[in-house]
C-alpha positions as CSV (number, residue, x, y, z in Angstrom):
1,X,72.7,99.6,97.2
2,X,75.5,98.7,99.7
3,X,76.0,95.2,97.9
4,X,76.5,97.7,95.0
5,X,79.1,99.7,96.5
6,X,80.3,96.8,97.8
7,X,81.2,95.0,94.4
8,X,82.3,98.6,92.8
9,X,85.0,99.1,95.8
10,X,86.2,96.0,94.7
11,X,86.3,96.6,91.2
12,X,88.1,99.4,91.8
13,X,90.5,98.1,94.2
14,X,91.6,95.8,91.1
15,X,92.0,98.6,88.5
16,X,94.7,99.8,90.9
17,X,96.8,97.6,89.6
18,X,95.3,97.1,86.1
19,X,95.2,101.3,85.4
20,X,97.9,102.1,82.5
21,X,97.1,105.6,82.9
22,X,100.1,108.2,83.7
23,X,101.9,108.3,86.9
24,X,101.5,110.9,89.8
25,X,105.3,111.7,91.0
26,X,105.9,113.2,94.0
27,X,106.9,116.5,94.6
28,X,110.9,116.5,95.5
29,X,111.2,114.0,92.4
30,X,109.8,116.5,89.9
31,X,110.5,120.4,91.2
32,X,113.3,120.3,88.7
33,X,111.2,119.0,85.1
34,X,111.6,121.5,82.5
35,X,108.8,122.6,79.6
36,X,110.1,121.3,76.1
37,X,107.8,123.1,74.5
38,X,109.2,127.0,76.1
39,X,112.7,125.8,75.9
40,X,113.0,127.0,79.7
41,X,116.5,126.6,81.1
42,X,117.0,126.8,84.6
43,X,118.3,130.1,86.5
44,X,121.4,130.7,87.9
45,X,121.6,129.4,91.9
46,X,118.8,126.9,91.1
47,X,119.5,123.2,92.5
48,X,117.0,120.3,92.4
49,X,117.5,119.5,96.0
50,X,116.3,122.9,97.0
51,X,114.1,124.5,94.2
52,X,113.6,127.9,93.7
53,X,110.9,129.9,95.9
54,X,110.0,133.5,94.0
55,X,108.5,135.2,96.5
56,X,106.1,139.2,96.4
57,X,105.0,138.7,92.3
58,X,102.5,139.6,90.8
59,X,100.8,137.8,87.6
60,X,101.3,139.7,84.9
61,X,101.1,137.4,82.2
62,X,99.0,133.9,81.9
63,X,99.1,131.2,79.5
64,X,98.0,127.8,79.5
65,X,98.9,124.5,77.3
66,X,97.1,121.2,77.3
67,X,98.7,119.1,75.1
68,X,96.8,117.5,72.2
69,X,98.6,114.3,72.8
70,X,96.8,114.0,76.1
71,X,93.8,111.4,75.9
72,X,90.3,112.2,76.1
73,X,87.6,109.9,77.5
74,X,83.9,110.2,76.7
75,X,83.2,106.7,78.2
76,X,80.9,106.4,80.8
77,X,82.3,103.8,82.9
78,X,83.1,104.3,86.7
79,X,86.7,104.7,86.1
80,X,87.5,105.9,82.7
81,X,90.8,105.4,81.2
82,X,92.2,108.5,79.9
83,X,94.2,112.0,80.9
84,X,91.4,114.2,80.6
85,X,88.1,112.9,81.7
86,X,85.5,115.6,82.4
87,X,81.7,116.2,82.2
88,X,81.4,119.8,83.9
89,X,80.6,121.4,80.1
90,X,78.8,120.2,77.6
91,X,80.2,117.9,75.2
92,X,82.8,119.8,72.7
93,X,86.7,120.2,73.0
94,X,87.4,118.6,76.0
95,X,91.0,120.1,75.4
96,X,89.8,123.4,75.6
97,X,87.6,123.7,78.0
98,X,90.5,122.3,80.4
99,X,92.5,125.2,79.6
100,X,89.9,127.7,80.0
101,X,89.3,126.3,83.2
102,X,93.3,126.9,84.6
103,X,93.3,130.0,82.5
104,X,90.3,131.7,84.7
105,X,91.9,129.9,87.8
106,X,95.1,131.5,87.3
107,X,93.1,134.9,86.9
108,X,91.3,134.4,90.7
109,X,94.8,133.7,91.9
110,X,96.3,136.7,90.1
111,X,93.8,138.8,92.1
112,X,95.3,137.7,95.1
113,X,98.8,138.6,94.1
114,X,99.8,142.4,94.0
115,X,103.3,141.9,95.1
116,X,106.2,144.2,93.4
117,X,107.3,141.2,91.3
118,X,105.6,141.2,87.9
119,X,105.6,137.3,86.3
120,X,104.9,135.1,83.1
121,X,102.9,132.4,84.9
122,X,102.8,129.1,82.6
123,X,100.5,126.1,82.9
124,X,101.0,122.8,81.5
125,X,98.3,120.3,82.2
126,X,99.2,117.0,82.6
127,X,96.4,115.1,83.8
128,X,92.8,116.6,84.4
129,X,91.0,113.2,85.8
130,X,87.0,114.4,87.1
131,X,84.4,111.4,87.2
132,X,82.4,110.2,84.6
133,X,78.1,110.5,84.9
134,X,77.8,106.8,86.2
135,X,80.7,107.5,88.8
136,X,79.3,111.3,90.1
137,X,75.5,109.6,90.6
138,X,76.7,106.5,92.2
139,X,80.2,105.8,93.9
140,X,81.7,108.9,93.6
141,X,85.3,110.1,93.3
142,X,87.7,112.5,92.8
143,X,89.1,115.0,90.4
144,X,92.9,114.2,90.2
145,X,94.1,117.5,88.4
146,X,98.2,117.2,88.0
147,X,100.2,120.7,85.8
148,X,103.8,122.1,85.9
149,X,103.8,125.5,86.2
150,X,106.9,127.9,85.3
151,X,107.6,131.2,86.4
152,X,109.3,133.4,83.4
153,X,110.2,136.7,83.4
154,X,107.6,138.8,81.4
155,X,109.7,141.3,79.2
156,X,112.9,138.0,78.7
157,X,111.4,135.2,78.9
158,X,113.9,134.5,81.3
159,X,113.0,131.5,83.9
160,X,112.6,132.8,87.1
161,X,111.3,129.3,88.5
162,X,111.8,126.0,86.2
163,X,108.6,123.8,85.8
164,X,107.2,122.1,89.2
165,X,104.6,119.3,89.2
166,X,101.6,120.3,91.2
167,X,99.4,117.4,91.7
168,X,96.3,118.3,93.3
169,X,93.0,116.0,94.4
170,X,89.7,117.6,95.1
171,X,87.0,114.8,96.0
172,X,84.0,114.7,93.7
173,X,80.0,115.3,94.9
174,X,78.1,112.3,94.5
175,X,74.0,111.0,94.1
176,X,71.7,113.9,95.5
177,X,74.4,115.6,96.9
178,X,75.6,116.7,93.4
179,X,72.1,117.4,92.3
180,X,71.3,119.4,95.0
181,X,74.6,121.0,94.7
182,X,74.3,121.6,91.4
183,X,70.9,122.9,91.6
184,X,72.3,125.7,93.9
185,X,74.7,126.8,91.3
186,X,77.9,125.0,93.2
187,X,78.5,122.9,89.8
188,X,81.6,121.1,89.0
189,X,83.1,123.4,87.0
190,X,82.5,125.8,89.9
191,X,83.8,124.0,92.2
192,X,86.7,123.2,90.4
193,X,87.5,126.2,89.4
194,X,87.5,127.5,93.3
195,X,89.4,124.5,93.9
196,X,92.6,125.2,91.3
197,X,92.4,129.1,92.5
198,X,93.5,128.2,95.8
199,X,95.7,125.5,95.1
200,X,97.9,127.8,92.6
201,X,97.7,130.8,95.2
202,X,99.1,128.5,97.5
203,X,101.6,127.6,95.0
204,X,103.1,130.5,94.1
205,X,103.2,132.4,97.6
206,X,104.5,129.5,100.1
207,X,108.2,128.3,99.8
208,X,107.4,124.5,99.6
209,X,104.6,125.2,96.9
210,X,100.9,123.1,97.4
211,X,101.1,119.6,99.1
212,X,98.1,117.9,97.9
213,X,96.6,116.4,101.7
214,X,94.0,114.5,100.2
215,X,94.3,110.4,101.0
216,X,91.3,109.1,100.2
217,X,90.8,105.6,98.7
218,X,90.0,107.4,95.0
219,X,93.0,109.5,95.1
220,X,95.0,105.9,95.8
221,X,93.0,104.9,92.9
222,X,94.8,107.6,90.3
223,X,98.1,107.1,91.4
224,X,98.3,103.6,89.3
């Protein structure tokens, strides 16, 4: 086994450089990206430099796009290439079941909101990255999960806060640890889903949005 892990470390190591996939950016180099898709313009006062902090909403309104020209992978390989790998549902619309998964993430968050504010929250994933069946039981990994999110105005449509990149890392369970996990009810798509709650509550209520901490060697790994 640790000759194994051995020779997959350095199989990965290589794909750093070999990946094609799409690029994490960090955050003072995308605060100011805009949504083609809502036509969102940016409000008066805003500046790239500085960004916009909305602070005391409240979630009124939710919606959630994942873009059908984002790849799926089914392959089972230890590093899939692809922008949405994941095996937390069964096999169906992979495309879909990413949504509903920041949809009811959004939803905890909102919870946690009540301030005087009312918003249009908007989600746009842009890479949803979990581990494939051979990576969970063996190596391990991480879920690399990357969206913009825009704050509108909920009776205008008016942007309140143009679209920010949040990149976000949360590192996967592996071997019996993921069994045993998953046996317990603490699945991936639970986890997850806890995961995204926080990291868009965090988001939305401090000034300099989420920083993503994680360092690990398989969050290295996504940013090819």
């Amino acid at each position: 086994m640790k000759r194994i892990r051995i020779a997959m470390m350095a199989l990965a190591a290589v794909a750093v450089s070999a990946c094609s996939g799409p690029q994490t950016a960090s955050r003072n180099a995308t605060n100011d990206v805009t949504i083609k898709a809502t036509q969102v313009s940016q409000p008066e006062g805003y500046t790239a430099q500085h960004g916009v902090f909305v602070p005391d909403i409240n979630i009124a309104r939710i919606t959630v796009d994942v873009p059908r020209s984002l790849q799926v992978s089914e392959k089972n390989s230890y590093y899939p290439k692809g922008d949405i790998v994941w095996r937390g549902d069964l096999f169906g619309d992979r495309h879909e079941q990413v949504a509903a998964i920041l949809d009811q993430s959004a939803r905890n968050a909102a919870v946690k909101l009540q301030g005087s504010r009312p918003v249009h929250a908007h989600f746009q994933v842009t890479r949803f990255h979990g581990v494939s069946e051979k990576a969970r039981y063996n190596t391990g990994g991480v879920h690399n999960i990357n969206f913009l999110v825009t704050l509108l105005d909920p009776e205008t449509g008016a942007t309140l806060r143009p679209a920010r990149l949040v990149v976000s890392n949360l590192d996967a369970l592996r071997g019996n640890e993921a069994i045993q996990a998953d046996g317990r009810g603490d699945t991936q798509k639970h986890r997850v889903t806890n995961f995204l709650s926080q990291v868009i509550q965090t988001e939305l209520t401090q000034p300099h949005g989420y920083v993503d901490g994680n360092s690990g060697f398989f969050v290295a790994l996504n940013r090819n």
